[in-house]
Backbone as XML, in Angstrom:
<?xml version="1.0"?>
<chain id="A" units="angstrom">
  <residue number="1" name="UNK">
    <atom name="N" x="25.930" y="-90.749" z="-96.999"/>
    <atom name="CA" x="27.070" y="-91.502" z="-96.493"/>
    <atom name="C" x="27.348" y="-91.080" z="-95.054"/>
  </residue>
  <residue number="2" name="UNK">
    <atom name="N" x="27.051" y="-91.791" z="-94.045"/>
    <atom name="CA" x="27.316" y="-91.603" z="-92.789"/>
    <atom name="C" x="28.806" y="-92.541" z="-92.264"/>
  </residue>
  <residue number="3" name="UNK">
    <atom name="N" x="29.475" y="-91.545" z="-91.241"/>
    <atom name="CA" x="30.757" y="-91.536" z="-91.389"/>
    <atom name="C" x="31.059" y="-91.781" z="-89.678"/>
  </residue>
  <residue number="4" name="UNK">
    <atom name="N" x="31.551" y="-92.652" z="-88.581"/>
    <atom name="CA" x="31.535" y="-92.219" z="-87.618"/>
    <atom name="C" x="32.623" y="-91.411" z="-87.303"/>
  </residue>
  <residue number="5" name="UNK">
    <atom name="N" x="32.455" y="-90.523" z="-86.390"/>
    <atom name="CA" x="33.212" y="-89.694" z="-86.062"/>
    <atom name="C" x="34.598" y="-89.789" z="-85.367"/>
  </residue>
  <residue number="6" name="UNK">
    <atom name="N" x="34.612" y="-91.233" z="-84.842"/>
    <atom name="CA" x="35.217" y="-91.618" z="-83.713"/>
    <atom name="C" x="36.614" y="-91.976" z="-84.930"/>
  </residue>
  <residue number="7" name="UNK">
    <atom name="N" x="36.267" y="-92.202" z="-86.335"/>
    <atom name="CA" x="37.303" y="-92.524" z="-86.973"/>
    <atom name="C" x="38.252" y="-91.554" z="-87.555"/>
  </residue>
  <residue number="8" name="UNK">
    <atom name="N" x="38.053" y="-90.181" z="-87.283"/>
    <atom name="CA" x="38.801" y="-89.253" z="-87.075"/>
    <atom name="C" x="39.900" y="-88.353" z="-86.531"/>
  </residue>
  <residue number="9" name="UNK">
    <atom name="N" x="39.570" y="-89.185" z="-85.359"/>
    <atom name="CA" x="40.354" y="-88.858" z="-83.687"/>
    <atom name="C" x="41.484" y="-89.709" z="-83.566"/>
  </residue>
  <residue number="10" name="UNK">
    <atom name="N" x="42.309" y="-88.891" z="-83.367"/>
    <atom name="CA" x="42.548" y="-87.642" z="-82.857"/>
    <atom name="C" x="43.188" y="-87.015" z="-84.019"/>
  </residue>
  <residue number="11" name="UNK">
    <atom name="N" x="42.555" y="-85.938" z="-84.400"/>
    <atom name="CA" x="42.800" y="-84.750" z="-85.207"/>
    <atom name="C" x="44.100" y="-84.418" z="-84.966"/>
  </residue>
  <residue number="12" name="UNK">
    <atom name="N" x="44.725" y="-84.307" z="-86.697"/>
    <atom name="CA" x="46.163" y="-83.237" z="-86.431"/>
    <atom name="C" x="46.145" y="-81.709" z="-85.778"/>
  </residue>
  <residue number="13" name="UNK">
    <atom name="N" x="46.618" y="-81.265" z="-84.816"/>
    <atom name="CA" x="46.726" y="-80.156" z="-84.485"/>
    <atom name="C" x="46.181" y="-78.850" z="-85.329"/>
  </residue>
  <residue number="14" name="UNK">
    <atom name="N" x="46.606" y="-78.841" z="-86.610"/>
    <atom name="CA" x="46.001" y="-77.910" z="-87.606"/>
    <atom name="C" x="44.521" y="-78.180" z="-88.230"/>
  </residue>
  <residue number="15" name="UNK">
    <atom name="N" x="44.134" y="-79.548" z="-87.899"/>
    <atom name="CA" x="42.112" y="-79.675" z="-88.483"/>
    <atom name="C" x="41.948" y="-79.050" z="-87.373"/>
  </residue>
  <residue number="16" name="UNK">
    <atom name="N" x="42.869" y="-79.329" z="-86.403"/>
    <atom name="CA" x="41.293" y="-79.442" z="-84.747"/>
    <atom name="C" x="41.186" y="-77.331" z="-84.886"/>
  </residue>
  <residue number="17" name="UNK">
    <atom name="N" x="42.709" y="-76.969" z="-85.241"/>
    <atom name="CA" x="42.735" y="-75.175" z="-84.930"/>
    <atom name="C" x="41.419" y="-75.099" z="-86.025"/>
  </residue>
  <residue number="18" name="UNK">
    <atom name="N" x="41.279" y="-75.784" z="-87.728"/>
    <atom name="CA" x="40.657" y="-75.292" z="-88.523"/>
    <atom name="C" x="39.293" y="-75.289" z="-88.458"/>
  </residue>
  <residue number="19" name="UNK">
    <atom name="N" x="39.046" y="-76.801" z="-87.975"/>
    <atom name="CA" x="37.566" y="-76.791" z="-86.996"/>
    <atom name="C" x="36.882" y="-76.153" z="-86.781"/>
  </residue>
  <residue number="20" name="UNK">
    <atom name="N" x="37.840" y="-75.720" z="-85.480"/>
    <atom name="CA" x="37.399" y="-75.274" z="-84.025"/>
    <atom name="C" x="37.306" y="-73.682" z="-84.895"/>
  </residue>
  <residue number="21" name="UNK">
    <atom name="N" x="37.992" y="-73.559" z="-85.587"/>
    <atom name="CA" x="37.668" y="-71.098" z="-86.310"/>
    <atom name="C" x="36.487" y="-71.720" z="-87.105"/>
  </residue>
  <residue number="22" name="UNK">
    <atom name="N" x="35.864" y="-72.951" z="-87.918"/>
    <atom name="CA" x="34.982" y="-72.748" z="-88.672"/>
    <atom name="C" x="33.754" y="-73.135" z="-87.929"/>
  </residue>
  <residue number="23" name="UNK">
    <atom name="N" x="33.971" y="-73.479" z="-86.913"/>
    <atom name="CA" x="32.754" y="-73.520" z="-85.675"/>
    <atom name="C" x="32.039" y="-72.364" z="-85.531"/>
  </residue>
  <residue number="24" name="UNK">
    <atom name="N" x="33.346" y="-71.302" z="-85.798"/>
    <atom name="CA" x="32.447" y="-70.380" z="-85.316"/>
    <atom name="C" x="31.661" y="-69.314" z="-86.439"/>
  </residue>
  <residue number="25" name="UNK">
    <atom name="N" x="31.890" y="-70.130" z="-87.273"/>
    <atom name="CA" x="31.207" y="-69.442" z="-88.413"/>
    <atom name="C" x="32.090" y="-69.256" z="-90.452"/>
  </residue>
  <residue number="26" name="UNK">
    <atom name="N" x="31.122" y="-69.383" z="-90.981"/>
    <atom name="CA" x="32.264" y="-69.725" z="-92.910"/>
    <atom name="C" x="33.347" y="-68.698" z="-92.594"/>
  </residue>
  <residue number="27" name="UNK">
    <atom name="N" x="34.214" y="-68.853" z="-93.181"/>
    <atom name="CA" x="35.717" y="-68.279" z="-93.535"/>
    <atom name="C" x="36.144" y="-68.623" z="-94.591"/>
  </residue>
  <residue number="28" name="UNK">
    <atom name="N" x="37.169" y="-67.590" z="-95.099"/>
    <atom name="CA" x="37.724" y="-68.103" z="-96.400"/>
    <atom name="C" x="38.892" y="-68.768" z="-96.139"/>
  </residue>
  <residue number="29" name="UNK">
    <atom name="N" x="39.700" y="-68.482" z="-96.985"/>
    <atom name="CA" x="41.413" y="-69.069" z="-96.935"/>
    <atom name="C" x="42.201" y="-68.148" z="-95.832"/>
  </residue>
  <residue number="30" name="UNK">
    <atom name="N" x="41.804" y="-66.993" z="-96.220"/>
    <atom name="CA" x="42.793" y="-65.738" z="-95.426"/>
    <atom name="C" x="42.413" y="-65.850" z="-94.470"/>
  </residue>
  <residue number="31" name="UNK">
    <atom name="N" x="40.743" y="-65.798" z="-94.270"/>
    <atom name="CA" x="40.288" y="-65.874" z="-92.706"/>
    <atom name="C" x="41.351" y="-66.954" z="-92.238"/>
  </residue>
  <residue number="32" name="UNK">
    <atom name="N" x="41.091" y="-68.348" z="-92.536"/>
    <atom name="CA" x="41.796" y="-69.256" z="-91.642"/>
    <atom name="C" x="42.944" y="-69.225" z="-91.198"/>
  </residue>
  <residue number="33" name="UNK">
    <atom name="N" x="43.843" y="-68.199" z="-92.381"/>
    <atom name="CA" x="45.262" y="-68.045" z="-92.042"/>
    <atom name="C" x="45.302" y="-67.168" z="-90.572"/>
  </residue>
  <residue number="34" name="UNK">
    <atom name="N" x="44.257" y="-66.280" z="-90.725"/>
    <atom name="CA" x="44.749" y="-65.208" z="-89.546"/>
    <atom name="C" x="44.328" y="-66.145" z="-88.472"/>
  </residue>
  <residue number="35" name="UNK">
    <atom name="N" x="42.890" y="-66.763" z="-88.719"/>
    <atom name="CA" x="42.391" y="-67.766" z="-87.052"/>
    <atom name="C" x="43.414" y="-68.438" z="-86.393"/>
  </residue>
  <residue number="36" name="UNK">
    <atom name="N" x="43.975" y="-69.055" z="-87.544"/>
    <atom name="CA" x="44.881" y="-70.064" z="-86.965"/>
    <atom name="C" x="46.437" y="-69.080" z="-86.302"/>
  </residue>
  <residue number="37" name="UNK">
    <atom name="N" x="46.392" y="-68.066" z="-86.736"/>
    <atom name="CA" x="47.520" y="-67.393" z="-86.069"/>
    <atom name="C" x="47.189" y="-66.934" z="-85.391"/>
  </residue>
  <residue number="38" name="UNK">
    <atom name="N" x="46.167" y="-66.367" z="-84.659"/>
    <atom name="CA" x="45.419" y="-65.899" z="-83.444"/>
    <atom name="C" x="45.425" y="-67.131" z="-82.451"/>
  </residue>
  <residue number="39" name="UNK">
    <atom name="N" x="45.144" y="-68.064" z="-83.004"/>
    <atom name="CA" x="44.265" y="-69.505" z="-82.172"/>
    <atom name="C" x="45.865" y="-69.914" z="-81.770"/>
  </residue>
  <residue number="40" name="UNK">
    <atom name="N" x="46.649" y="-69.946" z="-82.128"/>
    <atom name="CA" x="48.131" y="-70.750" z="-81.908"/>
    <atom name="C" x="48.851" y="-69.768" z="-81.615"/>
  </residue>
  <residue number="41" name="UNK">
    <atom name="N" x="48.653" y="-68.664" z="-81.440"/>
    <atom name="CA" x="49.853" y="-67.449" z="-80.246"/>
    <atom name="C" x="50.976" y="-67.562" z="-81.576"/>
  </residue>
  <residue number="42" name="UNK">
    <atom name="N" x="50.975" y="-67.352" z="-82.660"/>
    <atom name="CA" x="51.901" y="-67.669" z="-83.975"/>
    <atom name="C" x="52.603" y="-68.524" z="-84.107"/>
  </residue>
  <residue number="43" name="UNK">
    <atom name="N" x="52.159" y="-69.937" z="-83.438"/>
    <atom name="CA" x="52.925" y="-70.910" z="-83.948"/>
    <atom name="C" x="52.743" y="-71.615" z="-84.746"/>
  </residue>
  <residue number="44" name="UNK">
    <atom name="N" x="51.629" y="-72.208" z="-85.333"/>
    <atom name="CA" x="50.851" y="-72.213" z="-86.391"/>
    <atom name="C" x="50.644" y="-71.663" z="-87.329"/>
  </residue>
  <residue number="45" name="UNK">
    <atom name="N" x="51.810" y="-71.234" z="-88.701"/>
    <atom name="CA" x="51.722" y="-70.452" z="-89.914"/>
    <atom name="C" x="51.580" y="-71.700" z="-91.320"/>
  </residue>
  <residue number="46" name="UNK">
    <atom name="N" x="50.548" y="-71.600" z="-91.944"/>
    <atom name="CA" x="50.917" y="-71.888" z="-93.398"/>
    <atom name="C" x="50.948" y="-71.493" z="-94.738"/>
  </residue>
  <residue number="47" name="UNK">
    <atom name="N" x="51.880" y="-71.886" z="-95.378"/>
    <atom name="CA" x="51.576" y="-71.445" z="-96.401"/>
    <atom name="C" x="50.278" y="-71.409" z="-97.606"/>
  </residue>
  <residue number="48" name="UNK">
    <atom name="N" x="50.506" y="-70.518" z="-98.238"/>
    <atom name="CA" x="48.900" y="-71.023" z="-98.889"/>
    <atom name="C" x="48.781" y="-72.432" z="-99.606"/>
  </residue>
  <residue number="49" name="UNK">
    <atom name="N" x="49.613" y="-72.863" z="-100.136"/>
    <atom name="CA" x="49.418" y="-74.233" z="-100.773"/>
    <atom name="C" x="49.132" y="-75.310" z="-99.880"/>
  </residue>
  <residue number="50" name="UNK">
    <atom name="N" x="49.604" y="-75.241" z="-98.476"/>
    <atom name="CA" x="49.847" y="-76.218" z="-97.787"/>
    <atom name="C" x="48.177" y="-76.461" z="-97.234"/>
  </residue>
  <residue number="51" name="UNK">
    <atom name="N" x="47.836" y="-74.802" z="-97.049"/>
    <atom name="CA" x="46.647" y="-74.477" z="-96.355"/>
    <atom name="C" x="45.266" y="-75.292" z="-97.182"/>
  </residue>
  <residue number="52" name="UNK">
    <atom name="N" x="45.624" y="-74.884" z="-98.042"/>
    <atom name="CA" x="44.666" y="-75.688" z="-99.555"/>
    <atom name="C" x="44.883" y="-77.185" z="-99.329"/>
  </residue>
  <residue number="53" name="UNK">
    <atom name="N" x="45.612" y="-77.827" z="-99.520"/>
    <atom name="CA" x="46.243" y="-79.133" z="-99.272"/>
    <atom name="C" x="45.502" y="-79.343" z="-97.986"/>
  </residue>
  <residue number="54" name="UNK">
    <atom name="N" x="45.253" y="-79.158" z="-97.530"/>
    <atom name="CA" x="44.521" y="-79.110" z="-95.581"/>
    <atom name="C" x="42.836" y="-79.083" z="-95.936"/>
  </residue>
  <residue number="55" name="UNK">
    <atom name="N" x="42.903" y="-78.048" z="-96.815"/>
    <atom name="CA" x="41.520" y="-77.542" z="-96.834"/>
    <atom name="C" x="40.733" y="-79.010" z="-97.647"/>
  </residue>
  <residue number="56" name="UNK">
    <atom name="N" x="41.350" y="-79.339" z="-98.840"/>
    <atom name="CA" x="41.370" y="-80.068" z="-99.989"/>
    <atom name="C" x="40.893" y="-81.274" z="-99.155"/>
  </residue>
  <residue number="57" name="UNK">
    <atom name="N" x="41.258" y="-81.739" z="-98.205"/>
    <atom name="CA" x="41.634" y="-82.816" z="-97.574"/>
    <atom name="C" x="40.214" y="-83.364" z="-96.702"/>
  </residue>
  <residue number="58" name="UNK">
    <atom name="N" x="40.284" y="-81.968" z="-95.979"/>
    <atom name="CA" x="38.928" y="-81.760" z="-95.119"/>
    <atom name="C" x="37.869" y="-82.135" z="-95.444"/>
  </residue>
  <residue number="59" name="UNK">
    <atom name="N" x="37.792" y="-81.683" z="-97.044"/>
    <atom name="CA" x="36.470" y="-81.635" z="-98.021"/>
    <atom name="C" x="36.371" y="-82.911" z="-97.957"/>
  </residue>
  <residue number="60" name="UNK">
    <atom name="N" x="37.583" y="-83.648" z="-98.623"/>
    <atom name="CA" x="37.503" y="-85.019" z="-99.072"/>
    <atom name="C" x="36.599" y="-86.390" z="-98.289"/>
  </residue>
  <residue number="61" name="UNK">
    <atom name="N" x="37.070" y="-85.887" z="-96.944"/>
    <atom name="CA" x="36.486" y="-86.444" z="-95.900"/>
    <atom name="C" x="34.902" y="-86.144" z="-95.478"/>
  </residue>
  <residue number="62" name="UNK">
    <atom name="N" x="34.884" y="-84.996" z="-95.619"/>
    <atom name="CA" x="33.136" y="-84.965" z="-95.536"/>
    <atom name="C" x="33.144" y="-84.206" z="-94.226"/>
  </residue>
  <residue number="63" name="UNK">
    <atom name="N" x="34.218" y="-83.064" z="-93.674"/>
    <atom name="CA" x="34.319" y="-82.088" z="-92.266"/>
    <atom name="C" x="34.061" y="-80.885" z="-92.940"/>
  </residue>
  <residue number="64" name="UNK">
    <atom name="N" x="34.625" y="-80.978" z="-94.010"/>
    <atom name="CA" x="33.749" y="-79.550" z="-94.435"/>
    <atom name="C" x="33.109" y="-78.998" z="-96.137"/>
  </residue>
  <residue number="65" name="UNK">
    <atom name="N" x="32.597" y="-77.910" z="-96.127"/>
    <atom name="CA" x="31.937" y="-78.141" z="-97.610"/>
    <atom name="C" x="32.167" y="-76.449" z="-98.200"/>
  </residue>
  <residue number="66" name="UNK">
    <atom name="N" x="32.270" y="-76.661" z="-99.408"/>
    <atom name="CA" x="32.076" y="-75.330" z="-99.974"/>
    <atom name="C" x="30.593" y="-74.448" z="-99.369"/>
  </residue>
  <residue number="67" name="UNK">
    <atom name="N" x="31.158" y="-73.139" z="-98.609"/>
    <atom name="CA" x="30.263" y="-72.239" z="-98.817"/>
    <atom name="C" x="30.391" y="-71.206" z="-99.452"/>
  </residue>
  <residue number="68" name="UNK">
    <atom name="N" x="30.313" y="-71.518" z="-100.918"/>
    <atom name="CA" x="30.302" y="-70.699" z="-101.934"/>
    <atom name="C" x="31.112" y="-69.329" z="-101.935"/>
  </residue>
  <residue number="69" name="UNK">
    <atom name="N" x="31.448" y="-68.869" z="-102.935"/>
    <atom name="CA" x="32.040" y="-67.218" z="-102.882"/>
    <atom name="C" x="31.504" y="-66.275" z="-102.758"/>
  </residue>
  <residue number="70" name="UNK">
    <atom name="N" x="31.837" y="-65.226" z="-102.014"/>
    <atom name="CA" x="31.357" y="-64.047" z="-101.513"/>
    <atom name="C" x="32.390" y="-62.953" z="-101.963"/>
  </residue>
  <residue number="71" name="UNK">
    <atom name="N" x="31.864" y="-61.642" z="-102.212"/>
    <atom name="CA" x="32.472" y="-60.603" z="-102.343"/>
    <atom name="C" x="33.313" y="-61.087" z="-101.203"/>
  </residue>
  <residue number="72" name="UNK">
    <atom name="N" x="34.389" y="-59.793" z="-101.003"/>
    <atom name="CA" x="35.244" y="-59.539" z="-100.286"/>
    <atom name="C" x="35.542" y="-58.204" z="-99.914"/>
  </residue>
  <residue number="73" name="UNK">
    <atom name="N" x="34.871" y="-57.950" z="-98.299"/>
    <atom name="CA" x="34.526" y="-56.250" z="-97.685"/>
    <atom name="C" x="35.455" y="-55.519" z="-98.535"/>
  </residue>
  <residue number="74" name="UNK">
    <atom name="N" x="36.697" y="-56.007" z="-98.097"/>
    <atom name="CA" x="37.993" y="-54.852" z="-97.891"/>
    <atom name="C" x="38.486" y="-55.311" z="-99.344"/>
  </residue>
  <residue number="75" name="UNK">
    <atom name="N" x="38.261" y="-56.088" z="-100.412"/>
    <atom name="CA" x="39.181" y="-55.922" z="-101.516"/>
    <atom name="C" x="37.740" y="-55.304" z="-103.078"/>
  </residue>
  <residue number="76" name="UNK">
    <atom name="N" x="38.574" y="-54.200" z="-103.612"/>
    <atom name="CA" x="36.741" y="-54.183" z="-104.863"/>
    <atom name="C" x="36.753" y="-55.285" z="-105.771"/>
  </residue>
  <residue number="77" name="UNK">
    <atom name="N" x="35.883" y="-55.964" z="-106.205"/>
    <atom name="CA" x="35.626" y="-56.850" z="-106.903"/>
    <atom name="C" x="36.330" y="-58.239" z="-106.822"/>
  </residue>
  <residue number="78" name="UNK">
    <atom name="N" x="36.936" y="-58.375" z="-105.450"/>
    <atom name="CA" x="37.450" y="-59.865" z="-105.766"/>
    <atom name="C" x="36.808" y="-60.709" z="-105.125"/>
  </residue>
  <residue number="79" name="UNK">
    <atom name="N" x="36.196" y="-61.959" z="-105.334"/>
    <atom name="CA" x="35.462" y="-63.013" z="-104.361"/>
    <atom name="C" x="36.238" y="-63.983" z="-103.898"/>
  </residue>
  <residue number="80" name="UNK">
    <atom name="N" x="35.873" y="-64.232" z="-102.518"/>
    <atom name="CA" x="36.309" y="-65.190" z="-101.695"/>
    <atom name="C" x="35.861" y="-66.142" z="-101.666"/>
  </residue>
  <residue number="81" name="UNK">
    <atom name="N" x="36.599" y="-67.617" z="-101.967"/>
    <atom name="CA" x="35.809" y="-69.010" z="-101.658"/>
    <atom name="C" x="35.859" y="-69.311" z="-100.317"/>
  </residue>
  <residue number="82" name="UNK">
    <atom name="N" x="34.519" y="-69.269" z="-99.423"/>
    <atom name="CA" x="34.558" y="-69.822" z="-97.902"/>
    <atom name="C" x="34.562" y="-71.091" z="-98.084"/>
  </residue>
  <residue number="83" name="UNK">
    <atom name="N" x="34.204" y="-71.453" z="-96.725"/>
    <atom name="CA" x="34.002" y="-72.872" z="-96.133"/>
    <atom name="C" x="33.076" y="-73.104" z="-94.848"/>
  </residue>
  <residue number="84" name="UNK">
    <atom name="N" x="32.492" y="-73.923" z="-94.737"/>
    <atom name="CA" x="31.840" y="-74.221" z="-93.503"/>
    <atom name="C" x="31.841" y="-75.768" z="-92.943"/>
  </residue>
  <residue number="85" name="UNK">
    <atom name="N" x="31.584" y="-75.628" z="-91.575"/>
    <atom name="CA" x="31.702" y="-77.081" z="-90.986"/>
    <atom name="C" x="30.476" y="-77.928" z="-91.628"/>
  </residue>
  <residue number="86" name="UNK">
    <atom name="N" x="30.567" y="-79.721" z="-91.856"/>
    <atom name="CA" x="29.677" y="-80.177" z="-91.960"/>
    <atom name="C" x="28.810" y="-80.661" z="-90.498"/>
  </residue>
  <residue number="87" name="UNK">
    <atom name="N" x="27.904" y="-80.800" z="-90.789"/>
    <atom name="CA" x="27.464" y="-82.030" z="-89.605"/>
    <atom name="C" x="28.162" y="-82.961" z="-89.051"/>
  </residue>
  <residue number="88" name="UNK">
    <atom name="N" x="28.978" y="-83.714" z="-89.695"/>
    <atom name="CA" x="30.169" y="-84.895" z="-89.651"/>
    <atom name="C" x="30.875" y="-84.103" z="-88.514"/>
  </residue>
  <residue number="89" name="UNK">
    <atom name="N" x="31.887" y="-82.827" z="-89.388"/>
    <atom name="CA" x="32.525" y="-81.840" z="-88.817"/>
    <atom name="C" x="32.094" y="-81.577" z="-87.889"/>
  </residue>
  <residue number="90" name="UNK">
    <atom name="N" x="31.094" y="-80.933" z="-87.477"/>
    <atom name="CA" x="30.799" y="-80.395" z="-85.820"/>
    <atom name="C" x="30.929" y="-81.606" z="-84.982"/>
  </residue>
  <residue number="91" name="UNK">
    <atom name="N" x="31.052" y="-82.592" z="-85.754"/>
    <atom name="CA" x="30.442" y="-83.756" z="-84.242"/>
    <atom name="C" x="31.812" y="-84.294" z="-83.845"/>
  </residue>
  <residue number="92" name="UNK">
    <atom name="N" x="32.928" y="-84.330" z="-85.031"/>
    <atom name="CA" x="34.161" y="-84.584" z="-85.081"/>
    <atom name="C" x="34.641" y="-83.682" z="-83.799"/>
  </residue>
  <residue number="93" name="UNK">
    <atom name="N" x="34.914" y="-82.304" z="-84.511"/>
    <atom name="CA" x="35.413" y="-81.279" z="-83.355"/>
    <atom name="C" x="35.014" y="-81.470" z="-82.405"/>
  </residue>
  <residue number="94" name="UNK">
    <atom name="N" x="33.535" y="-81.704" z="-81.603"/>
    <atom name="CA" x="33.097" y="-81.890" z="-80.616"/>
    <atom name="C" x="33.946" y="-83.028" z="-79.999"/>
  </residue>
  <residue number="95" name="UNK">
    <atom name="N" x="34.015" y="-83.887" z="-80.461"/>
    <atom name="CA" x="34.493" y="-85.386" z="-79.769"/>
    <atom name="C" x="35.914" y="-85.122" z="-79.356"/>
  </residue>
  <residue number="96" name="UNK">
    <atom name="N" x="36.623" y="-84.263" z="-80.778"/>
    <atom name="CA" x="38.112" y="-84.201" z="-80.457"/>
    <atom name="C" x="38.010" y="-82.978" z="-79.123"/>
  </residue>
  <residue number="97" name="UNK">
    <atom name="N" x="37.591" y="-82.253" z="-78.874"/>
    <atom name="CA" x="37.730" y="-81.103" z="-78.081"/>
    <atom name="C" x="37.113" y="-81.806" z="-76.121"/>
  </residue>
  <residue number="98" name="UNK">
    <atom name="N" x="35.964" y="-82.992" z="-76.489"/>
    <atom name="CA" x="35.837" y="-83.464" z="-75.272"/>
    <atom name="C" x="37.278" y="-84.491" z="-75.015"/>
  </residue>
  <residue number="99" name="UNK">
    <atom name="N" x="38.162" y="-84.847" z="-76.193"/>
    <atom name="CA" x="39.775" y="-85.760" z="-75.868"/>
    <atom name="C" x="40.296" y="-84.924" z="-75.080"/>
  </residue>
  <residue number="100" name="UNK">
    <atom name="N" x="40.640" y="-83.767" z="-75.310"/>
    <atom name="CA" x="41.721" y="-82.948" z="-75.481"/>
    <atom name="C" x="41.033" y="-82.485" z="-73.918"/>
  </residue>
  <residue number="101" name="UNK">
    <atom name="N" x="39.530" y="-81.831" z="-73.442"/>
    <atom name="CA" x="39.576" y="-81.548" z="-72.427"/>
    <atom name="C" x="39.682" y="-82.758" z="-71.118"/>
  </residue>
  <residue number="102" name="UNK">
    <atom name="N" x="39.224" y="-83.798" z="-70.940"/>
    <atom name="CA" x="39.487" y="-85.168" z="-71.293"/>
    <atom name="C" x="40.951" y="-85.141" z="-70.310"/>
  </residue>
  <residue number="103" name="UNK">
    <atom name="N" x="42.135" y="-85.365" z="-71.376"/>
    <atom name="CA" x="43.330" y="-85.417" z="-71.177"/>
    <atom name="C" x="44.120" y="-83.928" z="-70.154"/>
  </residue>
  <residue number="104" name="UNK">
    <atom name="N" x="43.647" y="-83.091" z="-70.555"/>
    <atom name="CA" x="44.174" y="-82.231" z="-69.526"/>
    <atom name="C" x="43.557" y="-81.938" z="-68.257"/>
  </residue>
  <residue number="105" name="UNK">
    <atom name="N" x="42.172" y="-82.405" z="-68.059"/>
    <atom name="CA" x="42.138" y="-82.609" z="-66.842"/>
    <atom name="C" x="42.556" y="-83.729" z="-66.089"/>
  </residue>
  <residue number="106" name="UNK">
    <atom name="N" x="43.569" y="-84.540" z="-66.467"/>
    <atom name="CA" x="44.016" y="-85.455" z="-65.681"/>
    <atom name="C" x="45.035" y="-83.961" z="-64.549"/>
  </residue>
  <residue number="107" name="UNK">
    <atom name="N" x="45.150" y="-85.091" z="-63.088"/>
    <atom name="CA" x="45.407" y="-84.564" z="-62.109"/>
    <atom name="C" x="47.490" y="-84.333" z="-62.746"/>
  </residue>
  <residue number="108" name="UNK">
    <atom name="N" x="47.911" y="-85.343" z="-63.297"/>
    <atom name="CA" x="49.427" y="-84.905" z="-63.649"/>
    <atom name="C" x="49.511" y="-83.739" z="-64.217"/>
  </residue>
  <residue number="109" name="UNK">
    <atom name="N" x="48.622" y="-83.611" z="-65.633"/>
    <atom name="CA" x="48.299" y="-82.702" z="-66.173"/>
    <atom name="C" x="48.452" y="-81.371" z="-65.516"/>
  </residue>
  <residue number="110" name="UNK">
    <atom name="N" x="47.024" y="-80.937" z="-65.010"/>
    <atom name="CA" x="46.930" y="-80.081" z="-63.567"/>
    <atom name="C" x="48.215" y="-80.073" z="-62.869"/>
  </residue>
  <residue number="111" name="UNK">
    <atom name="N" x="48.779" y="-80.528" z="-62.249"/>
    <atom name="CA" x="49.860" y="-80.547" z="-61.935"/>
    <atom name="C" x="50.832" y="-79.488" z="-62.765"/>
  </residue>
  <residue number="112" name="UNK">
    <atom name="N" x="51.447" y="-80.027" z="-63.482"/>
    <atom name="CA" x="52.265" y="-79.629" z="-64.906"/>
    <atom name="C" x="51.599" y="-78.251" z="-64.861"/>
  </residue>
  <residue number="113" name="UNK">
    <atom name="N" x="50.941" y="-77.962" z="-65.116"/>
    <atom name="CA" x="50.032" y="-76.516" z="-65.290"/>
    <atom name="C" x="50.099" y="-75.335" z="-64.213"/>
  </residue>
  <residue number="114" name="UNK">
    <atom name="N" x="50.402" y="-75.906" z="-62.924"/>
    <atom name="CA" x="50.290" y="-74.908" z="-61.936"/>
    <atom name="C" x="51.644" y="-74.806" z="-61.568"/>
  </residue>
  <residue number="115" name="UNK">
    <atom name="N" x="52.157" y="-75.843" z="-61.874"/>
    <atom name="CA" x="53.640" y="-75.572" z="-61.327"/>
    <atom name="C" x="55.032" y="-75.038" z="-62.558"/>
  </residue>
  <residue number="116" name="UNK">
    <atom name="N" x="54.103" y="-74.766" z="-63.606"/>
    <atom name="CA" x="54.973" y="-74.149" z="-64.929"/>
    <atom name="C" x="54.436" y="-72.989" z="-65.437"/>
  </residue>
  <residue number="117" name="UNK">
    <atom name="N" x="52.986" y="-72.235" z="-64.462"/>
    <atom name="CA" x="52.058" y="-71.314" z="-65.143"/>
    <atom name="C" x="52.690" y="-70.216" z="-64.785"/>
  </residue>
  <residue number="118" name="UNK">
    <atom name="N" x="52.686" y="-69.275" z="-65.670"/>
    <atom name="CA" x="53.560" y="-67.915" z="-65.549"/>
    <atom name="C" x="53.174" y="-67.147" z="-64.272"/>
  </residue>
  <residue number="119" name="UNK">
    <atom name="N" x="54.309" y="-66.630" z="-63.717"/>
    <atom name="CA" x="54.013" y="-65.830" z="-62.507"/>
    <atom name="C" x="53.307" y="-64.614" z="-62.957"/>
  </residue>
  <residue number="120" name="UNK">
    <atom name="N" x="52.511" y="-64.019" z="-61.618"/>
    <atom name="CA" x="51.545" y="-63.231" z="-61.756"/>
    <atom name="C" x="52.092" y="-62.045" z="-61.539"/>
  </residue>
</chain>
């Protein structure tokens, strides 16, 4: 089932953060919680149900797929269900991330940016 990508865009703020952390490699649930609080300076918190509900969603669509359970370093004996980007997924993120760079290089943009950027 081939899907174009273009019917995705523009990503809610929380796929493009979930994406863009599983770009860089499978994660579980927790992983994503911390990415996304790293990736968003803590503005971006969810809860776990909501996070699932997100995750659930992703799948549905065909951005991302079970990558199976793995031990878990730091806990003994409990396994983690990851996730990884699909093909679909990478090409999605890609497209949304050329919008987004896209839109802020407009010259207003730029603008807005130098004249609100924190003093040095």
């Amino acid at each position: 089932m081939f899907r174009d990508p273009k019917h995705f865009v523009p990503l809610r703020p929380v796929e493009f953060l979930l994406l863009v952390s599983l770009a860089e490699g499978d994660l579980h649930g927790y992983g994503l919680t911390q990415a996304l609080d790293e990736r968003s300076d803590g503005a971006v918190r969810l809860e776990p149900g909501n996070l699932y509900k997100v995750l659930k969603r992703l799948v549905a669509d065909g951005l991302i797929e079970s990558a199976g359970h793995r031990p878990a370093a730091d806990l003994e004996n409990e396994r983690r269900h990851y996730y990884r980007l699909t093909r679909l997924g990478e090409r999605v993120v890609a497209l949304e991330a050329r919008r987004i760079a896209a839109l802020v290089a407009t010259p207003a943009v730029r603008s807005l940016v130098k004249r609100f950027a924190p003093a040095s």
